[in-house]
ZAGURO-428599 format. One line per 3 residues: number of its first residue (from 1); for each residue x, y, z of C-alpha. Coordinates in nm, 4 decimals. Each point is the difference from the previous one (the first is absolute). Example, Ala and Ser with C-alpha at 12.3 -4.5 7.8 and 13.67 -1.06 7.14 Angstrom:
% residues 2
1) 1.2300,-0.4500,0.7800  0.1370,0.3440,-0.0660;
END
This chain:
% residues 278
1) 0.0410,-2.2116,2.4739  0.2896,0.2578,0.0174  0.0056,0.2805,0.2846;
4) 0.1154,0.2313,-0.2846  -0.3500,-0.0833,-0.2188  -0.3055,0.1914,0.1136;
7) -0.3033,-0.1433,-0.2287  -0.2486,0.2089,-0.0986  -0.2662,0.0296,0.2187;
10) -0.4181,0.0632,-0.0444  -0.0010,0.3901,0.0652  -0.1381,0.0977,0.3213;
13) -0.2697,0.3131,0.0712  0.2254,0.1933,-0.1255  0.0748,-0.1464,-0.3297;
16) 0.3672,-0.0550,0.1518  0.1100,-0.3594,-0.1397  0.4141,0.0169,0.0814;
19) 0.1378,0.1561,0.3069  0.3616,-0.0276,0.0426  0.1319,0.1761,0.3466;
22) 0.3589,0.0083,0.1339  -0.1171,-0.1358,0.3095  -0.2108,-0.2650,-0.2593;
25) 0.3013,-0.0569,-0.2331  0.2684,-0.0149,0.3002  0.2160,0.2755,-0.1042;
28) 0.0272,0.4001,0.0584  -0.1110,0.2130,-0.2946  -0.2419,-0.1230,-0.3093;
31) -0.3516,-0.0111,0.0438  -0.2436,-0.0839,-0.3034  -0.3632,-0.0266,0.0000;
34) -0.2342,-0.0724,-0.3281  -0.3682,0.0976,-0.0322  -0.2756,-0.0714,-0.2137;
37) -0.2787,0.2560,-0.0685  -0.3098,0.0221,-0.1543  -0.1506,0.3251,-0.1998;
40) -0.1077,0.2912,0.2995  0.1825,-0.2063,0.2754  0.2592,0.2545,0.1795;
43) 0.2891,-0.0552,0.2012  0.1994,0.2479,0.1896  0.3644,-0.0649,0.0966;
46) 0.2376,0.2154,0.2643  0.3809,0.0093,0.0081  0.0822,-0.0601,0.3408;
49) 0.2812,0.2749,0.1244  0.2287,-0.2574,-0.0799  -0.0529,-0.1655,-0.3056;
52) -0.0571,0.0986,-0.3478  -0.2863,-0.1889,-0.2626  0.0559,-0.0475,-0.3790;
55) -0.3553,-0.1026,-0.1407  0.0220,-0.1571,-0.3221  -0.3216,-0.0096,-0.2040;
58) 0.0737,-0.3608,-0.1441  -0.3140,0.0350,-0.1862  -0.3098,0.2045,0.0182;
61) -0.0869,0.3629,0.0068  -0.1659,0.2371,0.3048  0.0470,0.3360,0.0991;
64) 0.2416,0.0896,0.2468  0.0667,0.2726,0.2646  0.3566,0.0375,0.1338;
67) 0.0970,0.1671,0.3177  -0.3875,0.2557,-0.0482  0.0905,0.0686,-0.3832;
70) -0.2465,-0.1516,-0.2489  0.1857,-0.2279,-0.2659  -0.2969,-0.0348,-0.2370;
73) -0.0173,-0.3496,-0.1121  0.2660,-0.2329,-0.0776  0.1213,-0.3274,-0.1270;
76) 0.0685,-0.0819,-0.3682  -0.0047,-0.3824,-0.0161  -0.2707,-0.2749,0.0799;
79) 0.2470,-0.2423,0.1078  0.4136,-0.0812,-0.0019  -0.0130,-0.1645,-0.3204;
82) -0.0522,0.2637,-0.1884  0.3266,0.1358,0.0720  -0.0719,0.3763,-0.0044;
85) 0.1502,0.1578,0.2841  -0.1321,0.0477,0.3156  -0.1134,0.3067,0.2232;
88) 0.1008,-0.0219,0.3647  -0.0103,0.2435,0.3104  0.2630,0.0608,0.2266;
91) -0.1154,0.1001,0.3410  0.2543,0.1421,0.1968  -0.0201,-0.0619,0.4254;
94) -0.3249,0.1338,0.1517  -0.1879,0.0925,-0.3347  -0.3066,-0.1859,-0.1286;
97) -0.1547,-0.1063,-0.2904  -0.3388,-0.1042,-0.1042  -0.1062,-0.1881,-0.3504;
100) -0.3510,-0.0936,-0.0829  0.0001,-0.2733,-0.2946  -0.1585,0.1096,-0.3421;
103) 0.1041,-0.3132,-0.1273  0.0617,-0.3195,0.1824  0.3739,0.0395,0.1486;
106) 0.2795,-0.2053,0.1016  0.2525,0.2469,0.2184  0.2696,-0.1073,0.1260;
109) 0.1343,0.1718,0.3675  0.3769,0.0064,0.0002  0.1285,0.1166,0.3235;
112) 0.3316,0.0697,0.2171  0.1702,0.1932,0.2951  0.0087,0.4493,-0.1491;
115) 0.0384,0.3328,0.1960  -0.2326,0.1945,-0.2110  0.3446,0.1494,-0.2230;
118) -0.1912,-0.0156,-0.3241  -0.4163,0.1717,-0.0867  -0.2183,-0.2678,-0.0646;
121) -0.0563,-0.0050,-0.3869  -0.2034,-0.1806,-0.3093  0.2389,-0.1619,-0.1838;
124) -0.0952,0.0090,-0.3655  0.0464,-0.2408,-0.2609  0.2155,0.2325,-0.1803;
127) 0.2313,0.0258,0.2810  0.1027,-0.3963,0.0305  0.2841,-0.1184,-0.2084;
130) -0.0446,-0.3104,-0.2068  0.3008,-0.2324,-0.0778  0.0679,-0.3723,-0.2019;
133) 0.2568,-0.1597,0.1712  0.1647,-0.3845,-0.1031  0.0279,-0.1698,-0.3074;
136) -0.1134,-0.3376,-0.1421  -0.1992,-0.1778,0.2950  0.0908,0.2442,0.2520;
139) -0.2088,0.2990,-0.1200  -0.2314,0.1743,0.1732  -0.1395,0.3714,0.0057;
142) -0.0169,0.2350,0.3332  -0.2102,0.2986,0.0434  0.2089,0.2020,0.3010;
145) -0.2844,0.1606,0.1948  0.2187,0.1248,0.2922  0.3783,-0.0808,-0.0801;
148) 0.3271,0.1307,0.2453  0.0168,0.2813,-0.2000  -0.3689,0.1962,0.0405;
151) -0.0921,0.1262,0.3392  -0.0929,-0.2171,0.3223  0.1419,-0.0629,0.3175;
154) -0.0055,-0.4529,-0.0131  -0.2500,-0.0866,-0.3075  0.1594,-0.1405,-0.2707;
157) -0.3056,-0.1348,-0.2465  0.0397,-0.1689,-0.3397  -0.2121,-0.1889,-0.2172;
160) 0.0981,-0.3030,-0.2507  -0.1450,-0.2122,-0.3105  0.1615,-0.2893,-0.0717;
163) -0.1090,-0.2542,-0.3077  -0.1157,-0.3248,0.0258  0.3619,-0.2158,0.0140;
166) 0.2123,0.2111,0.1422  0.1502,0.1422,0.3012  0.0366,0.2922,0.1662;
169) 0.1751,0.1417,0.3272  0.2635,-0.1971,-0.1725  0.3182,-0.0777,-0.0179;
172) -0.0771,-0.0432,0.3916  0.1318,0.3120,0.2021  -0.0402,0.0716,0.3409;
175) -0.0320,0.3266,0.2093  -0.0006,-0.1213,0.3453  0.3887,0.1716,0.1594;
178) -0.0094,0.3400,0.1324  0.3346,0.0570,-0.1806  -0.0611,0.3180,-0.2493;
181) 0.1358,0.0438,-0.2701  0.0072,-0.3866,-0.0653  -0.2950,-0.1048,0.1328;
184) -0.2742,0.1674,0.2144  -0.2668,-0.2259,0.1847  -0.3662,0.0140,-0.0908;
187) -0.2521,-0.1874,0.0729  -0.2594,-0.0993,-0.2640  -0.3319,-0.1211,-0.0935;
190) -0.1841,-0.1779,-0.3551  -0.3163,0.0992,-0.0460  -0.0333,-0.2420,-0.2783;
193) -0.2887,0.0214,-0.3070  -0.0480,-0.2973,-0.2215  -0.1638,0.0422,-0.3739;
196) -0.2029,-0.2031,-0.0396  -0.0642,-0.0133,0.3331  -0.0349,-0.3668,0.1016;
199) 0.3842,-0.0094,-0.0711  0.2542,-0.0327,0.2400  0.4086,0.1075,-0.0066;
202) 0.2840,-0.0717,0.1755  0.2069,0.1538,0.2491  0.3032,-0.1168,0.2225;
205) 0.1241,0.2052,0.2900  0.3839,-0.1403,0.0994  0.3718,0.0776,0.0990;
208) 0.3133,-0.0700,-0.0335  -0.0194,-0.2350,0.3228  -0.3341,-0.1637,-0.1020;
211) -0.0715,0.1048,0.3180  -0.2910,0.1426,-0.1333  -0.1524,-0.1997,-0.3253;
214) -0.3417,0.0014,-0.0720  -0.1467,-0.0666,-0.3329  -0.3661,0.1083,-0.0693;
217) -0.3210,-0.0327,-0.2521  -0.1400,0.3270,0.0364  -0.3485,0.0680,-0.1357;
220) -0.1776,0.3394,-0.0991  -0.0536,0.2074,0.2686  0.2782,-0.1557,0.2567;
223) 0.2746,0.1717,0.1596  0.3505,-0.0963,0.0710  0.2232,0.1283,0.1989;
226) 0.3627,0.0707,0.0089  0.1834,0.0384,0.3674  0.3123,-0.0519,-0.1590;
229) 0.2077,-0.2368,-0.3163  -0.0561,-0.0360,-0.3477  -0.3439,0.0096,-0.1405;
232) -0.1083,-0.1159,-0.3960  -0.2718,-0.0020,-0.1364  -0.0703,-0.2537,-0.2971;
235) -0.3179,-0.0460,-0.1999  -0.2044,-0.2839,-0.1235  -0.0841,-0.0502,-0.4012;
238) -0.3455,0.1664,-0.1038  0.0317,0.2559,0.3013  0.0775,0.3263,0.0426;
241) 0.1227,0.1335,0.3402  -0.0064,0.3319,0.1641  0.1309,0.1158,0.3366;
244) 0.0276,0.3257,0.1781  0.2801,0.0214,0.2319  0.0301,0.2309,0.3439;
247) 0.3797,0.0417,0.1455  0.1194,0.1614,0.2855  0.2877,-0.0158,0.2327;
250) 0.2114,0.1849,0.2254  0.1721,0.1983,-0.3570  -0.2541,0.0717,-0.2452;
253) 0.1865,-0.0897,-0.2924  -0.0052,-0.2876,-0.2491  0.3053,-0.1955,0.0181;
256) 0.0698,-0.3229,-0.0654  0.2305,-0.3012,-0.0153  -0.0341,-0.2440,-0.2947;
259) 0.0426,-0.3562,0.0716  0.3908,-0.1493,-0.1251  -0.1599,-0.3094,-0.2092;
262) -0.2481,0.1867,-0.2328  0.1154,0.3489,-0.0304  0.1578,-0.1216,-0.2980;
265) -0.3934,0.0077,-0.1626  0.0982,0.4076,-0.0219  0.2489,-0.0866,-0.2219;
268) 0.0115,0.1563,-0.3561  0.0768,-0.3211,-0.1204  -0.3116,-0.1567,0.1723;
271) -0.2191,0.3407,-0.1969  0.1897,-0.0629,-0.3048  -0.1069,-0.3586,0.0019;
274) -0.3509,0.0157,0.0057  -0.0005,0.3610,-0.1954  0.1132,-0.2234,-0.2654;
277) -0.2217,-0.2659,0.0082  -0.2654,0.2888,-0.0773;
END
C-alpha cells in the first residue's frame, strides 16, 4: 500500500478515526485529524501558540463555545451529500473550543503552523463561496470554506462534489515550488467521502520525473496525501465522491502550475464541445 494512503481507521476513545501529523505524514506543515461523535459526547480542542485549527462540521450539529463565547448550536447538514454548506470554527493560536454533539457528528480538524494574527471565529454558511468549475466530464462543484482571500495565517480549506464519471483536481496541476507568483508550494491532504459509501475513487499522486507515481483506490473515509506533484482525482460509475482538502505552505496562497499535456481540457473548444452535445 502507498506511504501517501492513510486508510481509515476504527476510531479510538476518542472517536478520532484519521490522524495525519507532519511528523506522521513526513513533511512540515498540514495536520488533519477526523472524528466521529455520538449525541452528548464532547470534545474540546486547543490551538497550540503555534498553530491555527479550522473545524469543519462535515456533518452533524452540537453547540459550540469559541475562545469563552457561547455559539448556540450549530451545523446545518446531516452529512456531505447533501451539499448544503458547512459551518466551521477557526481557532486562532492558544484559544479553545468545546462542541458537545446534538446530533451524531463527523468534524473534521484541519490544522497548520499560525501566530495568533487573526480572532478565532464561526464561520457561517453564508460566508463560504460556492463555485462550478469544468465542463463535460471534468465538472465538479467547490464550496470554499477558508480560501487565500479570507483571514488566517496557513489554513487554506475547501470542499468538493464531484459526479459519478468524472474527475476533478483536474487537468493535473501541481503546487509543490516555492516560486510566487507562478507557483507556491503546499502541501495537501484528501479526506475522501464516497456515496454510496461502499464505493471507492481514484487518485494518482506523480511528477514530471515519475519520480514520484503512485496510483490509488481510495475508499470512504481514507486520506491521501500530497508532499508534492500532480494529484487527480477520478471517479467510478454509480458513485459520487467528496473530498475536503487542507493546504498550507511556506506562502499562503493558491497557486498553481497546470500540467503541459492536458491543460488543453481548459480549452473553449474542449467546453464548446461537450456544451454542444447538451
Amino acid at each position: 500500500m502507498s506511504d501517501l494512503l492513510s486508510k481509515r481507521n476504527l476510531p479510538d476513545e476518542k472517536g478520532r478515526y484519521q490522524n495525519i501529523t507532519p511528523a506522521s505524514a513526513g513533511w512540515k506543515y498540514v495536520g488533519f485529524q477526523a472524528y466521529q461523535l455520538a449525541s452528548n459526547e464532547t470534545i474540546t480542542f486547543k490551538a497550540s501558540s503555534d498553530e491555527e485549527i479550522c473545524l469543519v462540521l462535515v456533518g452533524g450539529k452540537a453547540t459550540a463555545t469559541l475562545a469563552g463565547e457561547s455559539l448556540g448550536e450549530i451545523g446545518d447538514r446531516s452529512g456531505p451529500f447533501e451539499k448544503k454548506k458547512p459551518y466551521s470554527l477557526y481557532i486562532t493560536a492558544g484559544d479553545t473550543t468545546e462542541l458537545t454533539a446534538t446530533t451524531d457528528v463527523e468534524l473534521a480538524v484541519c490544522r497548520a503552523p499560525g501566530k495568533g494574527t487573526f480572532p478565532s471565529r464561526l464561520i457561517s454558511p453564508e460566508q463560504v463561496g460556492a463555485e462550478a468549475r469544468g465542463n463535460g466530464n471534468n465538472k465538479r462543484y467547490v464550496h470554499n470554506i477558508l480560501p487565500d482571500n479570507e483571514n488566517a495565517d496557513s489554513l487554506l480549506v475547501v470542499e468538493v462534489y464531484t459526479d459519478e464519471g468524472c474527475t476533478s483536481s483536474y487537468p493535473s496541476h501541481k503546487h509543490d515550488r516555492d516560486a510566487p507568483p507562478e507557483e507556491t508550494h503546499l502541501e495537501e491532504t484528501y479526506y475522501h467521502r464516497l456515496n454510496p459509501s461502499q464505493g471507492f475513487c481514484i487518485q494518482r499522486v506523480y511528477t514530471d520525473e515519475r519520480d514520484l507515481d503512485e496510483c490509488m483506490a481510495v475508499y470512504d473515509g481514507d486520506v491521501v496525501m500530497v508532499p508534492r506533484g500532480y494529484h487527480p482525482v477520478a471517479t467510478i460509475a454509480g458513485y459520487d465522491s467528496y473530498y475536503l482538502n487542507v493546504m498550507a505552505g511556506p506562502v499562503r496562497k493558491w497557486l498553481f502550475t497546470w500540467e503541459e499535456d492536458h491543460a488543453w481540457v481548459n480549452s473553449p473548444e474542449y467546453a464548446n464541445k461537450h456544451n454542444n452535445q447538451k
